[in-house]
Backbone bond lengths (Angstrom), bond angles and torsions (degrees), N, CA, C in turn:
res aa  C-N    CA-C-N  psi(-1)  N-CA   C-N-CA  omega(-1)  CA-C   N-CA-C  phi
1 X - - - 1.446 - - 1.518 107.77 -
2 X 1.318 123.93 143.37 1.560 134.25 -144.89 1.678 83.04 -164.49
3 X 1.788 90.61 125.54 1.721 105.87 158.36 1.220 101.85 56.38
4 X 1.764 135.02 48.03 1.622 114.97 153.68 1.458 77.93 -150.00
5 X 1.346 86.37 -170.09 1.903 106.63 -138.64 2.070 78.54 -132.02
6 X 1.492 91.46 136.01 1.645 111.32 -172.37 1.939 99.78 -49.87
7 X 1.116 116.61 -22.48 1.511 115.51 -178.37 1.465 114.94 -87.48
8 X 1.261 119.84 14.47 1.787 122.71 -178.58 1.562 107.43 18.43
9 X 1.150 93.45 58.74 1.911 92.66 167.14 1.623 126.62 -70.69
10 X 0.993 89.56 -20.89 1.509 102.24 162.37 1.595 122.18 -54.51
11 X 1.064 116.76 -53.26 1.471 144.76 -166.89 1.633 95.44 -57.66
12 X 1.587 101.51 -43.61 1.684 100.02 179.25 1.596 117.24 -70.79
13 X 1.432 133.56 2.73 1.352 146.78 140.73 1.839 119.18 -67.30
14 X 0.799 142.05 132.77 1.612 150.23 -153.35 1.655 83.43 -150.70
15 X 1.734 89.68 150.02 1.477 95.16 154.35 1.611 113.02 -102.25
16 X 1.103 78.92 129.48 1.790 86.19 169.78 1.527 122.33 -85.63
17 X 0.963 124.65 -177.23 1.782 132.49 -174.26 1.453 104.07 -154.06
18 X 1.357 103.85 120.29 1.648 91.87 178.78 1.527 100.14 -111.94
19 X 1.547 104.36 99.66 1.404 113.67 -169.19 1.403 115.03 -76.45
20 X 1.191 132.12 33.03 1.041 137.00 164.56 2.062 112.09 -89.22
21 X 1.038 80.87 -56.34 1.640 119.28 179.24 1.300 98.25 -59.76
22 X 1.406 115.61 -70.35 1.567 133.82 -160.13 1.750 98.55 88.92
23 X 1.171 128.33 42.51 1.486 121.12 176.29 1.381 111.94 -136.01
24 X 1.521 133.07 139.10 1.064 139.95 -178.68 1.675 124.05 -80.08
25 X 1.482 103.77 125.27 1.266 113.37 -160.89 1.426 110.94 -74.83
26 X 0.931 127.34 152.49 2.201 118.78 -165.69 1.931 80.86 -141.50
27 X 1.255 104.74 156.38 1.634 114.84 -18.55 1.543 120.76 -68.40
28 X 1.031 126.72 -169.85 1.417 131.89 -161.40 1.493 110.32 156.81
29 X 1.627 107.71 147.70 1.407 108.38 -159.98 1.837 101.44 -99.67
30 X 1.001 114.62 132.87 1.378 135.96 -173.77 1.935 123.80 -106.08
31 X 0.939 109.98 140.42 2.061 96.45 176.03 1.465 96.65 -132.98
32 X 1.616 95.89 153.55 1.243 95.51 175.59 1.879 91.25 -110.64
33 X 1.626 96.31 -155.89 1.061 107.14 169.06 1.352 110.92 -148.98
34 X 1.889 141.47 125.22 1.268 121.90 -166.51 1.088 115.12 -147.13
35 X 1.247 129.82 93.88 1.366 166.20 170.02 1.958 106.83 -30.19
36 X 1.400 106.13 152.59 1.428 93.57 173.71 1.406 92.15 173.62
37 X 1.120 111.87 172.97 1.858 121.26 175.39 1.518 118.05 -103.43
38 X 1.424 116.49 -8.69 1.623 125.05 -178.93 1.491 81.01 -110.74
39 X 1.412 105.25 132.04 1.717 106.44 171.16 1.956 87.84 -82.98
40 X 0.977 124.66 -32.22 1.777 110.65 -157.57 1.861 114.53 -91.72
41 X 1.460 91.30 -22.20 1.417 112.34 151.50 1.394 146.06 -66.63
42 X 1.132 96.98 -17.28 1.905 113.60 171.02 1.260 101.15 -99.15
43 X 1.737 116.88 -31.94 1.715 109.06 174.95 1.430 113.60 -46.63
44 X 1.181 100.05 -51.25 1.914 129.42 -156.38 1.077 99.16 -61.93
45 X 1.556 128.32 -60.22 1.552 148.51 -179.31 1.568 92.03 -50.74
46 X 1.140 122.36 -37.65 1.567 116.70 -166.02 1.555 115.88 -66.43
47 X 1.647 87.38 -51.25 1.863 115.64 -152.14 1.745 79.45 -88.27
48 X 1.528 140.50 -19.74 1.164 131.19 -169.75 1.939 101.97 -84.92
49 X 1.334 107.22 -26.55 1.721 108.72 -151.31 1.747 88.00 -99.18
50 X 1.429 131.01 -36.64 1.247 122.73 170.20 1.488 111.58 -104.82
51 X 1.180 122.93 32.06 1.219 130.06 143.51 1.675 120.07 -14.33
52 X 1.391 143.17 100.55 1.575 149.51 171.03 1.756 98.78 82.35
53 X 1.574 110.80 32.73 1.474 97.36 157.58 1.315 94.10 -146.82
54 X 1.315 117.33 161.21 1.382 133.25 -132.08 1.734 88.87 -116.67
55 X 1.372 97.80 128.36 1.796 111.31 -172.83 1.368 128.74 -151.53
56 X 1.459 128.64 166.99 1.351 110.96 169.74 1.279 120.36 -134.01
57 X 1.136 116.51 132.84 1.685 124.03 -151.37 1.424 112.32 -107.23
58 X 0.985 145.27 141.52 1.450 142.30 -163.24 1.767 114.33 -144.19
59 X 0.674 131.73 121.10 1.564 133.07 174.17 1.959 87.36 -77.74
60 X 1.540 89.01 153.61 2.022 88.56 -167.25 1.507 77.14 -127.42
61 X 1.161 127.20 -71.70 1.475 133.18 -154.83 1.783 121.65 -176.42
62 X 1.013 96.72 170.36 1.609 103.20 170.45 1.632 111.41 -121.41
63 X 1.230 101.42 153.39 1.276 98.49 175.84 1.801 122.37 -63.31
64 X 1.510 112.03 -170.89 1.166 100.77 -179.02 1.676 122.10 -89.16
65 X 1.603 116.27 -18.49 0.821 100.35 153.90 1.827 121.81 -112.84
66 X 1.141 103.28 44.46 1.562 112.90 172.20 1.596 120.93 81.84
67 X 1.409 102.90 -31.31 1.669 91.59 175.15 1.205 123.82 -49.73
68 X 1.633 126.78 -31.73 1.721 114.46 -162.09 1.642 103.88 -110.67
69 X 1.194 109.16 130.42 1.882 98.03 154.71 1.127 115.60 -141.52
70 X 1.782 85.25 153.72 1.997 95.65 177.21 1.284 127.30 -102.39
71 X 0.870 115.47 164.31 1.803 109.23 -176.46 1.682 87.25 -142.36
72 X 1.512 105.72 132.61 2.049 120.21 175.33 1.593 94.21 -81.63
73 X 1.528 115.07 153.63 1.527 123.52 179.46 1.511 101.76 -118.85
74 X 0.955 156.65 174.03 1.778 149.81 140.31 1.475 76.99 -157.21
75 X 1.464 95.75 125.61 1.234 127.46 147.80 1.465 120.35 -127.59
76 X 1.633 110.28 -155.28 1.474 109.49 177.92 1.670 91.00 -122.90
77 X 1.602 113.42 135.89 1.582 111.15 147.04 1.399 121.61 -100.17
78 X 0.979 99.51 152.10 1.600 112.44 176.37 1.793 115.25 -77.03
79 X 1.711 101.62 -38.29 1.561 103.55 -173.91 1.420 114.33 -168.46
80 X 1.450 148.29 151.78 1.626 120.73 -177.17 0.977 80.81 -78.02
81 X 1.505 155.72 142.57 1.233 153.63 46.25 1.461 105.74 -95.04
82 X 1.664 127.07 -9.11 1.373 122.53 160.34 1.562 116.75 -118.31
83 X 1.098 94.61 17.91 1.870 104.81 164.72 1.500 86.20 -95.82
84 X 0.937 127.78 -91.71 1.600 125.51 173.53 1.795 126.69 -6.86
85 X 1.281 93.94 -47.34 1.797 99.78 168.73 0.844 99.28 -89.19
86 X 1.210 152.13 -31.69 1.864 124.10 -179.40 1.688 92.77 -63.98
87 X 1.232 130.46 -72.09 1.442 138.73 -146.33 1.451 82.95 -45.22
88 X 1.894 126.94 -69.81 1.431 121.05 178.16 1.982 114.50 -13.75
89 X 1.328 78.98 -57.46 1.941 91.75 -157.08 1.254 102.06 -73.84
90 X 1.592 149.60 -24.18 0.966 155.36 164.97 1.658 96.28 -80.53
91 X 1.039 156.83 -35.88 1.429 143.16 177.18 1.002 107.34 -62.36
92 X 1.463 119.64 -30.51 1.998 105.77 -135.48 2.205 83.87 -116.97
93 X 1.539 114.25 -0.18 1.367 104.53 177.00 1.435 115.70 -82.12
94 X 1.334 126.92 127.83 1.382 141.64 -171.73 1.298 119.82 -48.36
95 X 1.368 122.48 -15.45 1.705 144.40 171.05 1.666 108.22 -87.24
96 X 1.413 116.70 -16.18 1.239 95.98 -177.70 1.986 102.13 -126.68
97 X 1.325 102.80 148.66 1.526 128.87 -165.60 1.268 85.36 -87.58
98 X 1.508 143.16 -84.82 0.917 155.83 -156.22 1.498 136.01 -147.66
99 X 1.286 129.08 124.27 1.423 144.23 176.03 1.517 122.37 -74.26
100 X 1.552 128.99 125.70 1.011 100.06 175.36 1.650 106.52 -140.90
């Protein structure tokens, strides 16, 4: 665990669904998933791009023969227009293969 605080305050945010709508209510806590070939380099890229906001970081796995790893994100968004820029800013960093 990387960048959250022993009280998971985060955790007390849920995403909601307003199934009427079919649209997701913000804020609400979201994860990504972010792939890469440097396991310590996708950390860095991580802990560098949400830098002073409060998150939880997870090592997921390596591949089977070791080139790829993932690390899980849950944070909180505020709205998709910054669910959307993280995924941007996590795509477009040179440490990571893939976002998911």
């Amino acid at each position: 665990m990387i960048g959250a605080s022993r009280e998971y305050p985060l955790m007390r945010c849920v995403m909601e669904i307003d199934r009427e709508n079919g649209v997701i209510v913000y804020p609400c806590q979201w994860s990504y998933r972010v792939i890469g070939q440097d396991r310590d380099g996708v950390r860095e890229a991580v802990e560098a791009i949400l830098s002073g906001r409060e998150f939880l970081l997870f090592y997921s796995k390596g591949s089977t023969g070791g080139k790829y790893h993932s690390w899980n994100i849950d944070l909180v968004v505020r709205d998709e227009v910054e669910r959307n820029e993280l995924f941007a800013l996590f795509k477009s960093h040179p440490a990571v293969v893939m976002v998911i």
